[in-house]
N, CA, C and O of each residue as an XYZ file, in Angstrom:
328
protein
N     -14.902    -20.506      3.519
C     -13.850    -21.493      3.457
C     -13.272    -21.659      4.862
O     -13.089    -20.662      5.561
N     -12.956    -22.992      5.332
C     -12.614    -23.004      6.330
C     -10.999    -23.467      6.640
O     -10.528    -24.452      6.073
N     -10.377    -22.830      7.389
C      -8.881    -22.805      7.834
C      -8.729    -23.576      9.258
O      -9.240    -22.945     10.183
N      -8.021    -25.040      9.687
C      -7.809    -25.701     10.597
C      -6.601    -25.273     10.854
O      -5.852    -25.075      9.898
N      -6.128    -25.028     12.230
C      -4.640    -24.784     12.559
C      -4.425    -25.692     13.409
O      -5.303    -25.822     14.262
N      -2.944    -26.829     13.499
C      -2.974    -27.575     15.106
C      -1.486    -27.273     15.502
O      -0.624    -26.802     14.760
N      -1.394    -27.530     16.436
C      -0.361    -27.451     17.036
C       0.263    -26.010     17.821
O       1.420    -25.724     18.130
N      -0.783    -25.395     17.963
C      -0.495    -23.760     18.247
C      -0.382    -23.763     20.082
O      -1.213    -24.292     20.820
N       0.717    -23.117     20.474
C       1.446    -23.118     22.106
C       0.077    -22.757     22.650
O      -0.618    -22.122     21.857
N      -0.532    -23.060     23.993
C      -0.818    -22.850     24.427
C      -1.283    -21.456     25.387
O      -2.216    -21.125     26.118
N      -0.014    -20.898     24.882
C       0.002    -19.425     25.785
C      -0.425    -18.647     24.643
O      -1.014    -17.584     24.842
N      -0.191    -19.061     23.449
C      -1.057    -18.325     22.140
C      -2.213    -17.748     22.257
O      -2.686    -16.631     22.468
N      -2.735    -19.481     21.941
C      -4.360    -19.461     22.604
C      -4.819    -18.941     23.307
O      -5.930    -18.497     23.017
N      -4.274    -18.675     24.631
C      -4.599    -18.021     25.593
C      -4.504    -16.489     25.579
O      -5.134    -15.856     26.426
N      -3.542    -15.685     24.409
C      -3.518    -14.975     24.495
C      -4.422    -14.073     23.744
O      -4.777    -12.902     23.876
N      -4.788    -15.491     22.510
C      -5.692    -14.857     21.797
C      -7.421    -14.881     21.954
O      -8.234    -14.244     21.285
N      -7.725    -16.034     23.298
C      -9.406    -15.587     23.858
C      -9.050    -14.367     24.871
O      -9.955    -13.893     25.558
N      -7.880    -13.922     24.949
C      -7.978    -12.985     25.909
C      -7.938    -11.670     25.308
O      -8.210    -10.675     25.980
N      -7.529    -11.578     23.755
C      -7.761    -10.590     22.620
C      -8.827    -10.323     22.524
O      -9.302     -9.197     22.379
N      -9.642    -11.849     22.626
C     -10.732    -11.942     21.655
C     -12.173    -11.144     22.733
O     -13.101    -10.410     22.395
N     -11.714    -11.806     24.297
C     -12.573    -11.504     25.179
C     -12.622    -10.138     24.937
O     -13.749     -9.685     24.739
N     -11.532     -9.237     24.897
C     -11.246     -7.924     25.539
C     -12.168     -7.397     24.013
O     -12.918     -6.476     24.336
N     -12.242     -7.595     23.127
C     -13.392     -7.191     22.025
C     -14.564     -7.953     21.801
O     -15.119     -8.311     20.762
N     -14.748     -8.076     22.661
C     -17.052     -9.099     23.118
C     -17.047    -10.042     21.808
O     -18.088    -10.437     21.282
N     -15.448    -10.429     21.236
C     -15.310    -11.417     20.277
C     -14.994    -13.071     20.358
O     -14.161    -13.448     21.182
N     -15.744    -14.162     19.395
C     -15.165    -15.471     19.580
C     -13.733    -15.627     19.061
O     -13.269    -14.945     18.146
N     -12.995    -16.697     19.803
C     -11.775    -16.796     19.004
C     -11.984    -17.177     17.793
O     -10.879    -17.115     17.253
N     -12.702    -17.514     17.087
C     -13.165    -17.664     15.972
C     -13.080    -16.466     14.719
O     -12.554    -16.216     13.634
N     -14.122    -15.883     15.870
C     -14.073    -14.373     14.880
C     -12.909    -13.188     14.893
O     -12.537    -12.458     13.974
N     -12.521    -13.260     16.125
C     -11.272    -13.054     16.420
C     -10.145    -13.522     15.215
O      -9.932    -12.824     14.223
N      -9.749    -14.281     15.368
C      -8.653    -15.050     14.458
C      -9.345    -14.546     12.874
O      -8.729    -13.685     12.246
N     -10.643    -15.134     12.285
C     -10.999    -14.571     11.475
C     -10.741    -13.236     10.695
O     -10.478    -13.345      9.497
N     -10.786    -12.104     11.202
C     -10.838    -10.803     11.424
C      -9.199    -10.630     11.096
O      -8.807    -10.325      9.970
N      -8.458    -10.824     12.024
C      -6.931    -11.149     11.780
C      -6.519    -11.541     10.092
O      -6.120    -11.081      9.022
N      -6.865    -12.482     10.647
C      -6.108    -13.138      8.895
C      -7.146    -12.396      7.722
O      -6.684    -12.417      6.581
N      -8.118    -11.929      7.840
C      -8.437    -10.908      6.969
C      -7.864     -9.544      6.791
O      -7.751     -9.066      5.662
N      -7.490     -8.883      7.887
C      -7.373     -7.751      8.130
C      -5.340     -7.627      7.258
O      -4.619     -6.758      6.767
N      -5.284     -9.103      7.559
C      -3.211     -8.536      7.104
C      -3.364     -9.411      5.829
O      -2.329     -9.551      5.178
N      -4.464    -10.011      5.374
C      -4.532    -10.272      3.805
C      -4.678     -9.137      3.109
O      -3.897     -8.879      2.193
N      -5.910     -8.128      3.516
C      -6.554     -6.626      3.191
C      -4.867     -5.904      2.957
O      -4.374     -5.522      1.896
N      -4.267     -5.893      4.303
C      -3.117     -5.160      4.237
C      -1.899     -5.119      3.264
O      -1.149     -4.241      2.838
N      -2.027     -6.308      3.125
C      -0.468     -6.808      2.200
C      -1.140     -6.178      0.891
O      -0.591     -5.392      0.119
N      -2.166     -6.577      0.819
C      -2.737     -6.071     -0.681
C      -2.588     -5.023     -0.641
O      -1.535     -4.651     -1.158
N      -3.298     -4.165     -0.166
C      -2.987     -2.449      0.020
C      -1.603     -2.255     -0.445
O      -1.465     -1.852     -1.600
N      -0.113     -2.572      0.572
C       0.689     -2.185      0.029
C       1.544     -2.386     -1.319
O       2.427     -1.677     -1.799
N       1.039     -3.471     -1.721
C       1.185     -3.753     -3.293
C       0.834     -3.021     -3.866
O       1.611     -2.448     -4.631
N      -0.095     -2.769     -3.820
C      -0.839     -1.550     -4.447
C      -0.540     -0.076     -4.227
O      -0.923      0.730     -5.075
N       0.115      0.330     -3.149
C       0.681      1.244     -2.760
C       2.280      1.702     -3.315
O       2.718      2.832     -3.530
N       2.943      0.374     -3.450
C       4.398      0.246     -4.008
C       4.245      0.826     -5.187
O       5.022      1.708     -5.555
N       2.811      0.238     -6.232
C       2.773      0.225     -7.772
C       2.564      1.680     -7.826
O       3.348      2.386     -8.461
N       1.466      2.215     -7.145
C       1.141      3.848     -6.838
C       2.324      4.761     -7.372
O       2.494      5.595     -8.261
N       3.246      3.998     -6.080
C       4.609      4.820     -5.639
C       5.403      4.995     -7.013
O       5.817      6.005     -7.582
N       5.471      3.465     -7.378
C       6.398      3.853     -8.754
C       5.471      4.523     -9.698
O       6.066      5.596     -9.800
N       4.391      4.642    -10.485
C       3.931      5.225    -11.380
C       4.196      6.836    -11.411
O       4.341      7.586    -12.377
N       4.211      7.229     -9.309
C       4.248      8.748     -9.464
C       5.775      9.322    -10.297
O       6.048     10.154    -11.162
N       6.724      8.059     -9.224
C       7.874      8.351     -9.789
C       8.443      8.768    -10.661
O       9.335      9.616    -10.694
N       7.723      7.910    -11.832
C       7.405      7.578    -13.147
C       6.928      9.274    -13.955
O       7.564      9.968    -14.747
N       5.875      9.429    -13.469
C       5.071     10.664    -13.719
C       6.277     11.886    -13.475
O       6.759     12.591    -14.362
N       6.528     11.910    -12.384
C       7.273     13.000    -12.208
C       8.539     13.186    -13.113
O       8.835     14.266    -13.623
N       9.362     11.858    -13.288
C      10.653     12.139    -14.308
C       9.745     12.623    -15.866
O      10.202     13.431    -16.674
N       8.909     12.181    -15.955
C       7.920     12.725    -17.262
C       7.759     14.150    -17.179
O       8.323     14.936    -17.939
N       6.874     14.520    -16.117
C       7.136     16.046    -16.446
C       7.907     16.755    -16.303
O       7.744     17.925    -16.650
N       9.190     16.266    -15.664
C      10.279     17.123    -15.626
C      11.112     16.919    -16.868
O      12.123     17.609    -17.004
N      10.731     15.906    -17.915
C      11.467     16.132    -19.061
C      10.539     17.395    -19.547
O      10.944     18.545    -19.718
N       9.533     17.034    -19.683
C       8.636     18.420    -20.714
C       8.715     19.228    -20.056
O       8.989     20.083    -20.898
N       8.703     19.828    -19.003
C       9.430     20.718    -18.383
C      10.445     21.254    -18.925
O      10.264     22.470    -18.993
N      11.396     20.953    -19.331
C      12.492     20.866    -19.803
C      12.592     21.200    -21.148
O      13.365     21.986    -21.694
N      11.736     20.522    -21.599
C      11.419     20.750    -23.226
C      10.617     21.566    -23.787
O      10.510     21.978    -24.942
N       9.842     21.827    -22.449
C       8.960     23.206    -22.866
C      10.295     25.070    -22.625
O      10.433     26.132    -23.231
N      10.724     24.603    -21.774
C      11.764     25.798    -21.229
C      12.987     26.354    -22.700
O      13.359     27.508    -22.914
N      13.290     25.350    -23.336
C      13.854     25.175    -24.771
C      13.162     25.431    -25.667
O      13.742     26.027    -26.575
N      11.975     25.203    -25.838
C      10.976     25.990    -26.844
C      10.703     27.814    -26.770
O      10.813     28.663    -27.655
N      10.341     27.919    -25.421
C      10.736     28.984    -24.900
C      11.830     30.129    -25.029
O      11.536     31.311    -25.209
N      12.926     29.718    -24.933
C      14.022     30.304    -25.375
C      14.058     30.482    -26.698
O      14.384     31.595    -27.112
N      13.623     29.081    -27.942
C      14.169     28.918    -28.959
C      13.096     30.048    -29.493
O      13.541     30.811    -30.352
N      11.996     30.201    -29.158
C      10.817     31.098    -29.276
C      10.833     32.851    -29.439
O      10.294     33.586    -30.268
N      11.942     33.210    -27.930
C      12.639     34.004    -27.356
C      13.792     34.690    -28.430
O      13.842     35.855    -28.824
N      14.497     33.796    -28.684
C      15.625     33.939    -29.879
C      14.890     34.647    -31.265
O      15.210     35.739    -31.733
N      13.734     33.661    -31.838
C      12.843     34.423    -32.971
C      12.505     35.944    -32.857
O      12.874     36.983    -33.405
N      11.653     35.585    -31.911
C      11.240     37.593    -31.639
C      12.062     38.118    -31.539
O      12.003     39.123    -32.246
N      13.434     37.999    -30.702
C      14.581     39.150    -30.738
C      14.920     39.271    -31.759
O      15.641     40.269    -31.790
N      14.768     38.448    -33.516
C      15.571     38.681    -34.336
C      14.821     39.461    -35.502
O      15.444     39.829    -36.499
């Protein structure tokens, strides 16, 4: 698929065949590479956020049964002593 950009400053451009030179790259592929690389990225951290909350998630979970196991325990504790 192809992406047209116009109107981009001049010193841009320039800064970006001089990106592009400094990696034996066309501005083409250059720019290419770019807008792939922070599409790749954004996705990642979406995916990273969702990660984040599930552990979150996970962890208040086992710290209830945690919890609920420690009360069984005792209530367990209480039997045999009696």
């Amino acid at each position: 698929m192809d992406i047209n950009v116009r109107n981009v400053e001049p010193v841009a451009v320039k800064k970006l065949d001089e990106l592009a030179k400094a990696k034996g790259m066309s501005r083409s592929q250059y720019v290419r590479e770019m807008i792939e690389s922070f599409t790749f990225l954004s996705m990642r951290d979406g995916i990273v956020d969702r990660l984040e909350y599930q552990l979150d998630l996970n962890t208040l979970a086992m710290k209830r049964y945690s919890d609920s196991i420690d009360e069984l325990v005792a209530v367990i504790k209480e039997l045999i002593a009696e």
